[in-house]
C-alpha positions in Angstrom: 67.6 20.5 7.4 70.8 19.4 7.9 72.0 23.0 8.8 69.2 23.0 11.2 70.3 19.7 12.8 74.1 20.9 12.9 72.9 23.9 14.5 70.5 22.0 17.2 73.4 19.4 18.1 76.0 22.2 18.6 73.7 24.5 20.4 74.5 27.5 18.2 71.4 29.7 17.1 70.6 29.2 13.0 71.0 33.3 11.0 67.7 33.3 9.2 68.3 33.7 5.1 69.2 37.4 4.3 70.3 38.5 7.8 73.4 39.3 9.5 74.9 37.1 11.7 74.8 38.7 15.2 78.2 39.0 16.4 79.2 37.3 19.5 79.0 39.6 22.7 82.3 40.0 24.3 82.8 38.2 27.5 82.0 39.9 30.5 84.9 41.6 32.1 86.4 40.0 35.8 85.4 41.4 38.7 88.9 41.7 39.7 89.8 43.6 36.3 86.8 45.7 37.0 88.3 47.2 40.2 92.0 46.7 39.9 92.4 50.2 41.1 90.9 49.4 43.9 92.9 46.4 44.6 96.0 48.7 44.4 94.5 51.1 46.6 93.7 48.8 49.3 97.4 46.9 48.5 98.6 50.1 49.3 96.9 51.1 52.6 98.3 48.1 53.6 101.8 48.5 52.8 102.0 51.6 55.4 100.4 49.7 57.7 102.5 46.0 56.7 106.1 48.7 56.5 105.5 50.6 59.7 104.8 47.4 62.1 108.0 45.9 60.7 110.4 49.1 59.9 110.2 49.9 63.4 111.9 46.9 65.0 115.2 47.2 63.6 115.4 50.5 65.3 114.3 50.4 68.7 117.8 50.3 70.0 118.6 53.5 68.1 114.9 54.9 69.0 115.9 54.0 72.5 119.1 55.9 73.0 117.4 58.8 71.1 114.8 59.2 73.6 117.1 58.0 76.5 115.3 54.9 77.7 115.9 51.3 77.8 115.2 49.3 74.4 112.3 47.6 76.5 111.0 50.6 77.5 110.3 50.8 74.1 107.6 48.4 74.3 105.2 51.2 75.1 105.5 52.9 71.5 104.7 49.4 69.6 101.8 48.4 72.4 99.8 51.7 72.1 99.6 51.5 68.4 98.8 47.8 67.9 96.1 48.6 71.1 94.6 51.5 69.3 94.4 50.1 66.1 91.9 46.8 68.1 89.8 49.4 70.4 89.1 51.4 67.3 88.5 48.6 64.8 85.2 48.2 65.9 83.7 51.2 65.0 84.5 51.2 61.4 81.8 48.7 60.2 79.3 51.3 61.9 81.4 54.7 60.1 81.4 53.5 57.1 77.6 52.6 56.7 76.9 56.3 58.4 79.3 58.2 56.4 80.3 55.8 53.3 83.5 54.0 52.4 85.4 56.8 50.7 85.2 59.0 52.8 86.2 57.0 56.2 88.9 55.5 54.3 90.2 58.6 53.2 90.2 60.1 56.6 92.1 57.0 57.9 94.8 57.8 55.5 95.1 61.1 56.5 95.3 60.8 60.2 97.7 58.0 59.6 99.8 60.1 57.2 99.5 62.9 60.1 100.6 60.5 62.6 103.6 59.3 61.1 104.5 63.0 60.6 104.5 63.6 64.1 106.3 60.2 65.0 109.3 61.4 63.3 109.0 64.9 64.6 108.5 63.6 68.3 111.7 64.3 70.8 110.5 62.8 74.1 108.5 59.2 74.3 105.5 60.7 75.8 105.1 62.5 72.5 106.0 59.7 70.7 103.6 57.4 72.2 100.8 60.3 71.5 101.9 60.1 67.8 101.7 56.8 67.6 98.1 56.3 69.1 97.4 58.9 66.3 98.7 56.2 63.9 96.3 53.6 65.3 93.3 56.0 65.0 93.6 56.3 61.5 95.2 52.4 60.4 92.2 51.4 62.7 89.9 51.5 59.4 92.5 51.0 56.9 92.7 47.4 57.2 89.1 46.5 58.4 87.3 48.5 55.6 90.0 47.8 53.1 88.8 44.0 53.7 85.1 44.9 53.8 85.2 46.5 50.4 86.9 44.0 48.5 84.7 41.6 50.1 81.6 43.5 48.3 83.3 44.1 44.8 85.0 41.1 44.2 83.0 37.7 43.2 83.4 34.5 45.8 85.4 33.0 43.1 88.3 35.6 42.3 88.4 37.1 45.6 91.6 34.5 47.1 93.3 35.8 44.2 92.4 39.2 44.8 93.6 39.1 48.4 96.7 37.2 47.0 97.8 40.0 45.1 96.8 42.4 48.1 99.0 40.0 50.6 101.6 40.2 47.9 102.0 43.6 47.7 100.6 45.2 51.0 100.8 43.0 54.0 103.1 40.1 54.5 105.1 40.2 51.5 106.8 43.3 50.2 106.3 45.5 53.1 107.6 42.5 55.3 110.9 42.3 53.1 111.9 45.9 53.2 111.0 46.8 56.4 113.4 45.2 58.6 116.1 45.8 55.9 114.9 49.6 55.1 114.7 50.2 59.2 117.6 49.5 60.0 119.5 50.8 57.1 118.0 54.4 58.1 119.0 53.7 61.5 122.8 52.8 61.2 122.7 55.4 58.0 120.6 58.0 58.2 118.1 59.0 61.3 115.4 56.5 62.6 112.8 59.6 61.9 112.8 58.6 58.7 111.4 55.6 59.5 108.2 57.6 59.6 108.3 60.1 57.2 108.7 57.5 54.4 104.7 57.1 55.0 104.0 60.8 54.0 104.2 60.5 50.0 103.0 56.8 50.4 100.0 59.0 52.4 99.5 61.4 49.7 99.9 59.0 46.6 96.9 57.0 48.5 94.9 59.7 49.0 94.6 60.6 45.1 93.7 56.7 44.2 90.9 57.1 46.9 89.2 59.8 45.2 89.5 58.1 42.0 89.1 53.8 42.4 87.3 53.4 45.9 83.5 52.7 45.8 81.4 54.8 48.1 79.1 51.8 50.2 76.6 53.0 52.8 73.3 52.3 54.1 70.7 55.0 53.9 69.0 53.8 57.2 71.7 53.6 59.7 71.4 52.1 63.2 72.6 54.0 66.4 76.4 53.6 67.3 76.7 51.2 70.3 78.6 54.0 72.3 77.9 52.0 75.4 79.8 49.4 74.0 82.7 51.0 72.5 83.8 52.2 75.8 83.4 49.5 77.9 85.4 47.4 75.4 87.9 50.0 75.2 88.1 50.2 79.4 89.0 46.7 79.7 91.0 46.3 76.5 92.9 49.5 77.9 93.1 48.4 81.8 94.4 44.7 80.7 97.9 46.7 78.9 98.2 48.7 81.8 98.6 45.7 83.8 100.7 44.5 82.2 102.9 47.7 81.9 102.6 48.0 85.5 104.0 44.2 85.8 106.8 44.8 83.3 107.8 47.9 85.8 108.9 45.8 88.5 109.1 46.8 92.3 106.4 44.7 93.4 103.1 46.8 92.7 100.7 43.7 92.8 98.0 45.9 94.5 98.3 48.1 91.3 98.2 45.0 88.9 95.5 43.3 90.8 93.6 46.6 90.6 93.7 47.0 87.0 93.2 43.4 86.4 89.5 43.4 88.2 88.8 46.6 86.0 89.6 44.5 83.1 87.4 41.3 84.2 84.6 43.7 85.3 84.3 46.0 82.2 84.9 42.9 80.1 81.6 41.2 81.5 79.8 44.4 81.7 80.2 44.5 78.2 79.2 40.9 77.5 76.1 41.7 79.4 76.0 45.2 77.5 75.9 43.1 74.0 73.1 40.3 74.9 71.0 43.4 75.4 71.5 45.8 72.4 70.0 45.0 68.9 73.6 46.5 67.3 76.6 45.9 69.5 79.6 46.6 68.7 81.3 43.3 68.7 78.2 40.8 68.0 79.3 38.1 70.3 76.2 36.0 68.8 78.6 35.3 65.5 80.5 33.0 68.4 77.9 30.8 68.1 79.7 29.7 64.8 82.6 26.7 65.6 84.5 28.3 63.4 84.0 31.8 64.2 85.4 31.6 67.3 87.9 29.0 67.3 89.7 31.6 64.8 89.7 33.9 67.2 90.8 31.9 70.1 93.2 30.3 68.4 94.9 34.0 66.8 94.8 34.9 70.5 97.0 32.4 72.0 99.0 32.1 68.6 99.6 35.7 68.5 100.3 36.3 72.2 103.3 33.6 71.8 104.9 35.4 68.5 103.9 38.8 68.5 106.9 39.7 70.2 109.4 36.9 68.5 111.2 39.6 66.6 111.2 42.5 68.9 113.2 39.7 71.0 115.4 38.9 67.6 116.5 42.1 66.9 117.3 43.0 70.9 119.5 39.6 70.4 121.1 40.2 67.8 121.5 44.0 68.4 122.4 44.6 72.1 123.1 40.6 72.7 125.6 39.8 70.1 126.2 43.4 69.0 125.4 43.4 65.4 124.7 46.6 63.5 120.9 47.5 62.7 121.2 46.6 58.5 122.7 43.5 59.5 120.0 42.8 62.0 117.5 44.3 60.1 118.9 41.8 57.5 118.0 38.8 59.4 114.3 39.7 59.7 113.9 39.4 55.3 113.8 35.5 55.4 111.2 35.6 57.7 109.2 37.6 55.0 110.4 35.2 52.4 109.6 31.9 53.6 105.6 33.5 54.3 106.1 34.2 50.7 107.1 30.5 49.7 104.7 29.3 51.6 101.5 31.1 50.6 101.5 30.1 47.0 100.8 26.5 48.3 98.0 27.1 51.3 94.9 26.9 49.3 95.7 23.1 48.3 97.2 22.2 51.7 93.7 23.2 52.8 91.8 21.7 50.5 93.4 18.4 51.0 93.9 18.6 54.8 91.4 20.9 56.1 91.2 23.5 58.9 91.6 21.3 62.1 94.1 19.0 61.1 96.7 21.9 59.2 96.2 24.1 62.1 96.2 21.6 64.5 99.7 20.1 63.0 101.3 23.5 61.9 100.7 25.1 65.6 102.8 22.3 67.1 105.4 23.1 64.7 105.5 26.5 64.9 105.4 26.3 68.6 108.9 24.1 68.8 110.2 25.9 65.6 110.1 29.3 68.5 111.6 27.4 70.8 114.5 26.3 68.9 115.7 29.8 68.5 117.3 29.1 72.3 119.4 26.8 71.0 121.5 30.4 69.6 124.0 31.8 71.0 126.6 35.0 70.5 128.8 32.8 67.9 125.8 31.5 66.1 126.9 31.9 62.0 125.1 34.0 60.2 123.8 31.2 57.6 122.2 28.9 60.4 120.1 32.1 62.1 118.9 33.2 58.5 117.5 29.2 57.9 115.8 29.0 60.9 114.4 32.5 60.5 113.2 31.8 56.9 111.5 28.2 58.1 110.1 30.1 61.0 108.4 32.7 58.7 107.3 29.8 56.4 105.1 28.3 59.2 103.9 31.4 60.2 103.0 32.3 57.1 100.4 29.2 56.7 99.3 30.0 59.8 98.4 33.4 59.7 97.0 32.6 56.1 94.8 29.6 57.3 93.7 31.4 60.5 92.6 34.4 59.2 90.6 32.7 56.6 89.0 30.0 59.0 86.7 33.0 60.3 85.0 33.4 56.8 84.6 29.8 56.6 80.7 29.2 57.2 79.8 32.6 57.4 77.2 34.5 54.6 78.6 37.1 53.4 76.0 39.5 54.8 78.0 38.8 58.3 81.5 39.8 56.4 81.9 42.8 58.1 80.9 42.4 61.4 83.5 39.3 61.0 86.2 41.5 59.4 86.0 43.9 62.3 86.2 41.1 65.2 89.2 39.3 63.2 90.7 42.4 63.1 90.6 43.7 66.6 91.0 39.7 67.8 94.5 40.3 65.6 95.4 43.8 67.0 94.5 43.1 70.6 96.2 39.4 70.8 99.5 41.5 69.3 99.9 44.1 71.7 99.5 41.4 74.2 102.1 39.4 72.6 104.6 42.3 72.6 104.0 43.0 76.1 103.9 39.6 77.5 107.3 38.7 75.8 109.0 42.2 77.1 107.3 41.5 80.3 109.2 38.3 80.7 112.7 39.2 79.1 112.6 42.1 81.5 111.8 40.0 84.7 114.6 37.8 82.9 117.5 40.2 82.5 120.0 39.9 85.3 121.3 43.0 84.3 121.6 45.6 81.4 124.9 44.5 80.4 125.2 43.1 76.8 125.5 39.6 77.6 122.8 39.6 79.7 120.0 39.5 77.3 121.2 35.9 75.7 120.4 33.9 78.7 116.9 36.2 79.1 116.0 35.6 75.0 116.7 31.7 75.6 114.5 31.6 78.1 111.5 33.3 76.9 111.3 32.0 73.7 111.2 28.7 75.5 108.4 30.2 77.3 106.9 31.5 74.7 106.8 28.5 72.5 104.6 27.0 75.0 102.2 29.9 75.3 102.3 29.2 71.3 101.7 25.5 71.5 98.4 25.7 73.6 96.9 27.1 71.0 96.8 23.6 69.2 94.3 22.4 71.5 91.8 25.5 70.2 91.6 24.2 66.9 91.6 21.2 67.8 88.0 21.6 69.1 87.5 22.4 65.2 85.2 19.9 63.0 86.7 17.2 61.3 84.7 18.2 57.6 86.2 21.9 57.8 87.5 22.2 54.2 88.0 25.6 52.9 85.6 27.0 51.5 85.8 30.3 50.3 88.9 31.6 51.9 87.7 34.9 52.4 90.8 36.5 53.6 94.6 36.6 54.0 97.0 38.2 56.2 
């Protein structure tokens, strides 16, 4: 009896006389354990991606007098690839339930690997432009699918961490560091074309982990692709850059922009009346019904369009303004990477205390003056003070790409995860190549000249500009909910 009892009171089952006692099953193994390959695979993808957006800023001005143009005219090389990557985003939710995870996610690493190949073999910037969109093709699904697969393996309750160690390793962290400093090392050392080669073995080391760690997801019964769609959302996405191309040009062709600009507006609306009237669209502008949903997109637009170009602008100052050599340049971009680092390990409990409306709210404002303060530097700046404000900067960027890409996840089931991977996604990629054109667009109209000392007065003044493209985009979360804690935090950069 009093075994019995003991045994009631601690909840422990009671071994009948002349039996074994059964021997404790052994805990069930994490989710994140479970596919740590994966995690590494994914990690990966995204350090080609996270190394070739940032390696290739510390050498445009080398890029530029290889190909004989003007380090703006650059711009063109960095805006097809980021504008790729968003008009071909959307189709990976549909690819991958028609053909299965592996296998898209292999083929994106192959045409990226491909494309990279040809971007250092390109001589002209036609053809490197063309290798570049080839880039895009393939990243296009890298990141979107990467997202959507970790979303299905890991449980709600280790997938932050998962992404953590993903962000860590792939996007904002390590391949955020060595970029700028690897770029333009190669540049003053070596050639810029390996800039791109240096994704070939990355390529091929990714392709074996895909055969062996990434789970094959489908659907047997797979609805029809929204070509429709696709194309008009490419048309406008497509006829907005050229406007702005055409605008950055000069000579007055405002026919030419006002032409492309209609195009836009009217394939744009074509497709919003294209989507009411399609059981699958492409985009499924019904997940905009959400507050959340698309206050995280709004907001990354007019966030991203003021700092996507922030250090394209840097290194042309510090390069061609104050004449510094790419490593030392490219040197200035690594405290950027490191305060995101810092501030990432504490974003999950500034949320949780603060919420989504007022940390955005707040930390947009800040981020917005922190911009504008970089016109405060001049050609005998010291070294110390640019590397402080750069590595606050990146801090309060790094919250704010961290909170905003997980405010999209927020009150969404997870059944809508990858329809809401893909629109974060191309919301990200499109609001970027904006952002690099817009801010090229204005230090070009800016420049007085092409002399060296021309380009501090034109970075003053559009960072000042920019900073209040940036700051309008505290009014967009504003229009968030007062109880928005977070939730799951599906996400990070």
């Amino acid at each position: 009896m009093p075994e019995n009892l003991a045994a009631t009171e601690t909840n422990l089952p009671v071994t009948p006389p002349g039996e074994e006692a059964a021997v404790p099953a052994p805990p069930t193994e994490s989710s994140q354990d479970r596919y740590r390959g994966l995690i590494w695979l994914v990690a990966a993808a995204f350090f080609m991606q996270a190394l070739d957006s940032t390696i290739v800023n510390t050498a445009v001005p080398a890029m530029a007098e290889a190909l004989n143009v003007t380090p703006l005219g650059m711009r063109t090389a960095l805006t097809s690839y980021v504008l790729t990557l968003a008009i071909f985003i959307p189709a990976s939710p549909w690819l991958c339930d028609r053909f299965g995870t592996r296998r898209i996610f292999a083929a994106a690493i192959a045409t990226f690997t491909i494309g990279s190949l040809l971007c250092g073999l390109a001589q002209t910037l036609p053809q490197l432009v063309a290798a570049r969109v080839l880039q895009g093709l393939g990243g296009a699904a890298l990141m979107p699918v990467g997202r959507y697969v970790l979303v299905r393996s890991i449980d709600k309750r280790e997938f932050v961490r998962a992404m953590s160690t993903v962000a860590t390793v792939g996007c904002s962290r390590v391949g955020s560091v060595l970029g700028p400093l690897l770029g333009g090392a190669l540049a003053q050392y070596t050639s810029w074309r390996l800039i791109f080669l240096i994704n070939v073995p990355v390529g091929v080391v990714g392709m074996w982990m895909n055969r062996r760690d990434m789970p094959d997801y489908r659907l047997d019964d797979v609805h029809p692709f929204d070509l429709m769609g696709f194309l008009l959302f490419a048309a406008a996405s497509a006829m907005l850059l050229t406007a702005a191309e055409v605008a950055s040009g000069g000579g007055g062709q405002w026919m030419r922009i006002a032409i492309y600009g209609v195009l836009a507006i009217v394939f744009g609306a074509t497709y919003v009346w294209h989507s009411r009237r399609t059981d699958h669209p492409v985009a499924d502008l019904n997940l905009l019904r959400v507050r959340s949903v698309w206050v995280s997109l709004a907001g990354n637009l007019f966030t991203r369009l003021g700092v996507s170009g922030m250090f394209l602008l840097l290194v042309l100052f510090l390069q061609v303004g104050c004449g510094w050599s790419p490593l030392m340049a490219g040197l200035m971009m690594v405290p950027q990477a490191l305060g995101s680092i810092t501030a990432k390990w504490g974003i999950n409990r500034l949320l949780q205390r603060f919420g989504y409306r007022r940390l955005l709210f707040t930390n947009t404002l800040i981020v917005g003056a922190l911009l504008g303060s970089f016109a405060l530097l001049g050609k005998g700046s010291p070294m110390w003070v640019i590397a402080l404000m750069v590595y606050v900067y990146g801090g309060f960027m790094g919250m704010q790409y961290t909170a905003m890409n997980t405010l999209i996840y927020n009150d969404l089931d997870v059944k809508f995860a990858s329809q809401a991977s893909s629109m974060a996604s191309t919301a990200q990629y499109l609001s970027m190549s904006f952002g690099i054109a817009l801010a090229s667009l204005l230090m070009e109209a800016l420049l007085q000249g092409h002399a060296h000392d021309d380009y501090i007065p034109a970075f003053r003044w559009t960072v000042l500009l920019l900073a209040i493209v940036t700051a309008t985009a505290s009014w967009v979360f504003s229009c968030l909910k007062n109880e928005s804690p977070m939730r799951s935090g599906r996400a990070a950069e």
